[in-house]
Wavefront OBJ file of the C-alpha trace (Angstrom):
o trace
v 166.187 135.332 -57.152
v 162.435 135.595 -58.051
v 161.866 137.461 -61.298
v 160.070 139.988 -61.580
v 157.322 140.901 -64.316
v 155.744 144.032 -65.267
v 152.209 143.700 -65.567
v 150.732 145.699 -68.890
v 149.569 149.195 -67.470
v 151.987 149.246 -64.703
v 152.788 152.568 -63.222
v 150.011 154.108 -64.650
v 150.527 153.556 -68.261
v 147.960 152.927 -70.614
v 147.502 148.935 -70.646
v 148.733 147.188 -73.761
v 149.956 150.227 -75.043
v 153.814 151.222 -76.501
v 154.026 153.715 -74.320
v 153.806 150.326 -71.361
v 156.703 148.600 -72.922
v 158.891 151.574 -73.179
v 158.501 151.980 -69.525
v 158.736 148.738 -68.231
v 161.710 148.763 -70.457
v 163.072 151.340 -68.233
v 162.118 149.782 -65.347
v 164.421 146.604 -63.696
v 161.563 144.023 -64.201
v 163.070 141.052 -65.896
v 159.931 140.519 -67.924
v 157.181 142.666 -69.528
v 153.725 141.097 -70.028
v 151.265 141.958 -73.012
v 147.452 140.588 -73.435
v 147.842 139.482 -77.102
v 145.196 138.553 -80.098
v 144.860 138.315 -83.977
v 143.016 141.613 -85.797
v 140.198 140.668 -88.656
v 142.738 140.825 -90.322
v 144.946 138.303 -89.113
v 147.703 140.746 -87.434
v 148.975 139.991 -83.753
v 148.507 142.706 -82.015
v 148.472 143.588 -78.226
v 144.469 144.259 -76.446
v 142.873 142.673 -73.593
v 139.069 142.399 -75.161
v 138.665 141.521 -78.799
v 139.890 143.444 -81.775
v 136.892 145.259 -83.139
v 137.387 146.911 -86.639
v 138.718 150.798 -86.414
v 140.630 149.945 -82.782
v 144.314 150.951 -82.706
v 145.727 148.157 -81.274
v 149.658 148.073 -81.258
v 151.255 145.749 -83.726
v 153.167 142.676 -81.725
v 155.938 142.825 -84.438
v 156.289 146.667 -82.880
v 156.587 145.271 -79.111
v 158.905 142.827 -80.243
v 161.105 144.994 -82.034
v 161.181 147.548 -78.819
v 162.030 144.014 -76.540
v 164.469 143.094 -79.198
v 166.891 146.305 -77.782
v 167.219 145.095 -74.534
v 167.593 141.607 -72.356
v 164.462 141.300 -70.965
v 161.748 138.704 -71.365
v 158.338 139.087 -73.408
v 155.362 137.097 -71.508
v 152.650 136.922 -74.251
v 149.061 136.465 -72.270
v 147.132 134.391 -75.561
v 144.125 135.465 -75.133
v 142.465 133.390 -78.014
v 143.223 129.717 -79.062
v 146.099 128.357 -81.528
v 148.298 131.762 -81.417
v 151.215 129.777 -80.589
v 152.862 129.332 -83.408
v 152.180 132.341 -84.682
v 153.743 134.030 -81.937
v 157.184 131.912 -82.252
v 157.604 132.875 -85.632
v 156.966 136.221 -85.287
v 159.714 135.958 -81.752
v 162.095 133.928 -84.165
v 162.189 136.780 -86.779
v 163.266 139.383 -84.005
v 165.928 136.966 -82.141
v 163.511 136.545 -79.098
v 162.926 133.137 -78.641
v 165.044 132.772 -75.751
v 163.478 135.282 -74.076
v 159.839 134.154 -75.041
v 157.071 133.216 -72.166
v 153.560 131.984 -73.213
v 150.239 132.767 -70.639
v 146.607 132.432 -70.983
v 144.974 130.578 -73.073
v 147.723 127.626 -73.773
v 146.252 124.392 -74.274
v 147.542 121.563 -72.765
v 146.794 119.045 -75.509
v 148.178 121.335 -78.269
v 151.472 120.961 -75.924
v 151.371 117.587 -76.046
v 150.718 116.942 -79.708
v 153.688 119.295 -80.552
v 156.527 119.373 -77.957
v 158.431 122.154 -79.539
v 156.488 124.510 -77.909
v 158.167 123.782 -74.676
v 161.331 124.644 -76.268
v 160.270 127.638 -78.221
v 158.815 129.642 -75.144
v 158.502 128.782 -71.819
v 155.464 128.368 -70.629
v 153.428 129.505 -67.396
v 150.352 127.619 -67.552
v 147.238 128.717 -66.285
v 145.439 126.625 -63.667
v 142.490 127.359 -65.192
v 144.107 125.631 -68.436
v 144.304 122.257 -66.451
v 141.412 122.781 -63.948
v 138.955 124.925 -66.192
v 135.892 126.610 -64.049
v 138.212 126.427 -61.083
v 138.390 130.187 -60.523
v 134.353 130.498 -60.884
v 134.124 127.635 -58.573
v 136.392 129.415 -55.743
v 134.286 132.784 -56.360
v 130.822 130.767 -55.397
v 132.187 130.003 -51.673
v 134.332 126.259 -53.034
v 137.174 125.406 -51.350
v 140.996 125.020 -52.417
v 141.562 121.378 -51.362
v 144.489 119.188 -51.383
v 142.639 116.919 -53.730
v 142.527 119.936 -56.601
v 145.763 120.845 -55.449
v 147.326 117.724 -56.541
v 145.588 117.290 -59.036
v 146.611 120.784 -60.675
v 150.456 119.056 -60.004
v 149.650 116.006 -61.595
v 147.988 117.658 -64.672
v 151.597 119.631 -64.907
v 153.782 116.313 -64.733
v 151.417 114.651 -67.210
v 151.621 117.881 -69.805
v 155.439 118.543 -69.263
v 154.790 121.942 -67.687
v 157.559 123.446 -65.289
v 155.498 126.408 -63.449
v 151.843 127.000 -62.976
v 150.611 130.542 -63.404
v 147.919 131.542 -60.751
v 146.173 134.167 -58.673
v 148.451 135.040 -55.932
v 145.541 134.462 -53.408
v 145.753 130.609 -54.272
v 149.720 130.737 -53.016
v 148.577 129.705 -50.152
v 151.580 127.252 -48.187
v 149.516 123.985 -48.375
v 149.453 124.652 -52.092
v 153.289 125.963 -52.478
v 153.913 122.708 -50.644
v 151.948 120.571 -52.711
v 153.806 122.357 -55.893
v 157.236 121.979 -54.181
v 156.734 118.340 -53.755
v 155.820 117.895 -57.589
v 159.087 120.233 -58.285
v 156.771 122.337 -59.890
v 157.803 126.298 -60.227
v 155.056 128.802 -59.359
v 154.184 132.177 -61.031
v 151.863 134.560 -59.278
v 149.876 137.524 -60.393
v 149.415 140.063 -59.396
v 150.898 141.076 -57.102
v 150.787 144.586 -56.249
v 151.119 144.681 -52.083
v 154.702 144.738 -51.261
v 154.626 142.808 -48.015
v 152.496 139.870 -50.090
v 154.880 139.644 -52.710
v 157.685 138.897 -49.975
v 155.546 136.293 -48.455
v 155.094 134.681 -52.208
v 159.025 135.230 -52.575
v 160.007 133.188 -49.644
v 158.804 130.210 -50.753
v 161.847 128.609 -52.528
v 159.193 127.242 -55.097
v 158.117 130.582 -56.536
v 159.408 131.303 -60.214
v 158.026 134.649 -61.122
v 155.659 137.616 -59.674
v 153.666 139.654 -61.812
v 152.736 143.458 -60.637
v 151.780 146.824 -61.351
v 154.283 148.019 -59.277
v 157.707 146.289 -60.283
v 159.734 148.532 -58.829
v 158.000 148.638 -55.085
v 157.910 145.071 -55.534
v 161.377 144.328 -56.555
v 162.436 146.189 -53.999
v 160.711 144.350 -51.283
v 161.594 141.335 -52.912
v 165.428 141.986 -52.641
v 164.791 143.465 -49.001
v 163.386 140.091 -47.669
v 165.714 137.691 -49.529
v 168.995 139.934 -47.618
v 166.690 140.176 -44.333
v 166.436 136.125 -44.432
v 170.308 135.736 -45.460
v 170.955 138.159 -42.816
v 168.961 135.620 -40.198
v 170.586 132.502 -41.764
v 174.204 133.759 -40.533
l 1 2 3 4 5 6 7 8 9 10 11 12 13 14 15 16 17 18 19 20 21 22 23 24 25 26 27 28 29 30 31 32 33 34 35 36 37 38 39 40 41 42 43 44 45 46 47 48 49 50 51 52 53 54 55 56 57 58 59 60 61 62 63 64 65 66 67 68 69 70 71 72 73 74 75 76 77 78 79 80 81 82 83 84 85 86 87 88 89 90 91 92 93 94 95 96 97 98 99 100 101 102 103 104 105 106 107 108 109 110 111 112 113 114 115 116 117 118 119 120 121 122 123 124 125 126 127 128 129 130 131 132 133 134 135 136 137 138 139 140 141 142 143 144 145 146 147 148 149 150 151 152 153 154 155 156 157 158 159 160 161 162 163 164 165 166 167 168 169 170 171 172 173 174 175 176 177 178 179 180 181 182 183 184 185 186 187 188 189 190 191 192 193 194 195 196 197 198 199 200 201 202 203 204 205 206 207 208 209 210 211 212 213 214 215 216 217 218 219 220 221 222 223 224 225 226 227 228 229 230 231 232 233
């Protein structure tokens, strides 16, 4: 079954807030996600933007320690360079590294030069981490082709990654195909239109959604999958 993520601010929470991960806690997404960063003063803490001095931006080690009571996963989106190891230790000390997923800003080299990362967390990367620009390319009018497509797969094979984290309006079935091919998994965000996040959840390739709405989406999810097992009979 395709898991299911909780994007930070679903439901109408505050985004990157406590308040978030004691919902989404509550809520039957297998994951939770969190925009993560370093304060000036070198403390990981959960914001989208930058840290600026006075902000109250909630402690990681607090997230962690709220994930810590249950079985779900943690996706940490890095939004700033060389976090990575930061972030393990800081998983390690509260028993999550099993249960650890790295997004964002991952780079593929640091991957390569140290291995263990793979086995630490498991990591959705970004296309834009193997194809950077692409997304401001597709904005000016480019095109999606099979060429990038592959290429994206190839990148993935050459870097050890499993699953490729995109925009859901690239899961498009020439590029699910291309991905299948390459046995690489696919994670899509986000996701908030029920009937879209079937049509991403049929694809036998597709790892993980990511949505605002885990519930409506779960639900749809699990409505599809025992539609098509219905059809298959």
């Amino acid at each position: 079954m395709v898991h299911i993520t909780a994007h930070s601010g679903c439901d109408d929470t505050p985004d990157n807030s406590l308040a978030f991960v004691r919902h989404a806690l509550q809520t039957s997404a297998d994951a939770l996600e969190v925009d993560v960063r370093k304060t000036e003063d070198g403390i990981l803490a959960i914001s989208h933007d930058a840290i600026v001095a006075g902000q109250d931006a909630p402690a990681l080690s607090d997230v962690f320690a709220l994930v810590a009571q249950s079985n779900r996963w943690v996706n940490c989106d890095l939004k700033e360079p060389d976090l990575e190891n930061a972030v393990i230790d800081l998983a390690r000390a509260h028993g999550l590294l099993q249960r650890l997923i790295f997004s964002g800003t991952v780079s593929p080299a640091r991957v390569q030069q140290q291995p263990s990362l793979r086995k630490d967390a498991r990591i959705y990367i970004n296309i834009e981490e193997l194809i950077p620009g692409l997304y401001q390319r597709l904005e000016h009018g480019d095109v999606l082709t099979t060429q990038v497509m592959e290429q994206a797969a190839a990148l993935c094979k050459q870097y050890g990654f499993e699953v490729i984290n995109v925009y859901e309006a690239l899961c498009v079935p020439a590029f699910m195909q291309v991905m299948d091919k390459a046995r690489i998994r696919v994670s899509a965000w986000t996701v908030n239109d029920p009937a879209r996040a079937a049509e991403i959840a049929a694809y036998s390739v597709t790892e993980n959604i990511t949505s605002r709405a885990p519930e409506r989406i779960r639900q749809a999810v699990e409505d599809a999958h025992k539609e098509s097992c219905c059809c298959e009979k």
